[in-house]
C-alpha positions as CSV (number, residue, x, y, z in Angstrom):
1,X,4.4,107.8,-58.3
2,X,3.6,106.3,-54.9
3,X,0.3,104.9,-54.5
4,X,-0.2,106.8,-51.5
5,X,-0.1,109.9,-53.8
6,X,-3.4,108.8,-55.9
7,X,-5.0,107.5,-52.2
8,X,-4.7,111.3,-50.9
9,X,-5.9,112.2,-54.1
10,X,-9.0,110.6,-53.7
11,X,-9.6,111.2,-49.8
12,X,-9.2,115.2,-51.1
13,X,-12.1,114.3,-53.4
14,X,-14.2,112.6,-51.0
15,X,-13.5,109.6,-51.5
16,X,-13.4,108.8,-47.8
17,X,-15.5,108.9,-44.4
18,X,-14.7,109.7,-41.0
19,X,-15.4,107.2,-37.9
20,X,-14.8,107.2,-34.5
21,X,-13.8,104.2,-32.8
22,X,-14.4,103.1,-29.7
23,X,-11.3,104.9,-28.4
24,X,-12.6,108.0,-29.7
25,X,-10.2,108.8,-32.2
26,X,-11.4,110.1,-35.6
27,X,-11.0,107.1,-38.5
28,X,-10.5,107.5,-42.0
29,X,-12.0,104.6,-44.2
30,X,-11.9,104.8,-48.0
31,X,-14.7,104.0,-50.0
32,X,-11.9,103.0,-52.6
33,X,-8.7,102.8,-52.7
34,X,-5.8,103.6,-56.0
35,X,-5.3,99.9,-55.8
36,X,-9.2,99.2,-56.0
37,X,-9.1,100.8,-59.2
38,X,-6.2,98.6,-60.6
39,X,-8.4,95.0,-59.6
40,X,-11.5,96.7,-61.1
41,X,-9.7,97.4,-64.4
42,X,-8.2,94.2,-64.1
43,X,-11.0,92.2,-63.8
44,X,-13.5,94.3,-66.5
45,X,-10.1,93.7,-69.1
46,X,-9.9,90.3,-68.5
47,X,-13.4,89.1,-68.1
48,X,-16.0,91.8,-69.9
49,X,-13.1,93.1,-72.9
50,X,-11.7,89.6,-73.2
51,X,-8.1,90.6,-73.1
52,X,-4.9,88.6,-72.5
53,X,-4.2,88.3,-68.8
54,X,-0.2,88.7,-69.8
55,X,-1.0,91.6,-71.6
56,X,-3.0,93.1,-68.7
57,X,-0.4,91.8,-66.4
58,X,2.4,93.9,-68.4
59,X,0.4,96.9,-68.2
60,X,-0.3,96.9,-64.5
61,X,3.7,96.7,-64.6
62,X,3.4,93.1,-62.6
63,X,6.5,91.1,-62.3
64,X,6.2,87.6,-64.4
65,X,5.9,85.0,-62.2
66,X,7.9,82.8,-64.1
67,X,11.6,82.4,-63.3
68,X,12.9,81.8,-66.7
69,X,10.1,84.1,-67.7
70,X,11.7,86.6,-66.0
71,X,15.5,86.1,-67.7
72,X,14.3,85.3,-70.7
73,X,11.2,87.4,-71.8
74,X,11.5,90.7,-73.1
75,X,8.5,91.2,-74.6
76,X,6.6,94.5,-73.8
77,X,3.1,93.6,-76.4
78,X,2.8,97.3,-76.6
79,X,0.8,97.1,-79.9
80,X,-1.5,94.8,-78.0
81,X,-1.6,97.7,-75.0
82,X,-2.2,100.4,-76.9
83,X,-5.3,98.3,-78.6
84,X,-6.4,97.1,-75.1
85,X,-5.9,101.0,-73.2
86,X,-8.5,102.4,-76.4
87,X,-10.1,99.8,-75.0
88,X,-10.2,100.7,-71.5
89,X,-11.1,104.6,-72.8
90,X,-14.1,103.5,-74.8
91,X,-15.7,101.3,-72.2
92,X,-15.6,104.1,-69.9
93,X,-16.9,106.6,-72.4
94,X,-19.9,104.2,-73.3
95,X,-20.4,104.3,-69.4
96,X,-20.6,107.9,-68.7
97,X,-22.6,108.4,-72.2
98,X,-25.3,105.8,-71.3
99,X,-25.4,107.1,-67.7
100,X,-24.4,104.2,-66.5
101,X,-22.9,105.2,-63.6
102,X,-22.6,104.2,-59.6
103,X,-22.9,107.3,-57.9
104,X,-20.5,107.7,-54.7
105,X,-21.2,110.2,-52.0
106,X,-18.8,113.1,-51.2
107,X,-17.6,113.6,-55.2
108,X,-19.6,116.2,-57.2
């Protein structure tokens, strides 16, 4: 899936305002963007859930940077991803259950 596929996504959920610049022409700026969401997951699994950045690295489907990394590592740590996406789900739930939310115009 194309990441232009989730951004139009969120601009259909208002995720976005217009502007007009100083040509006149009508400006779409996102408020966030599909690739926003992957740093801020990044950064709340690395630094708040204290997980493995390799294992957070495999998940966002990264390449290793690495060169013999690359030829020789096979690994995929999926029982370490599974534990890290219940994770993910169960940080989100505790946010929407303590309300603990930043609300963001134009989404109802």
């Amino acid at each position: 899936m194309s990441e232009n596929t989730l951004n139009s996504a969120m601009r259909r959920m208002g995720f976005v305002k217009e502007e007009i610049g100083k040509d006149g022409k009508v400006r779409a700026s996102s408020t966030m963007t599909a690739h926003g969401f992957r740093a801020m997951a990044r950064t709340v699994l690395d630094e708040v859930l204290d997980f493995r950045p390799d294992y957070i690295e495999h998940q966002l489907a990264h390449a290793v940077r690495d060169p013999n990394g690359r030829a020789y590592n096979r690994t995929a740590h999926l029982p370490e991803r599974r534990k890290m996406m219940q994770a993910w789900a169960d940080y989100l739930d505790k946010l929407r259950a303590e309300r603990n939310l930043v609300p963001m115009y134009g989404v109802t």
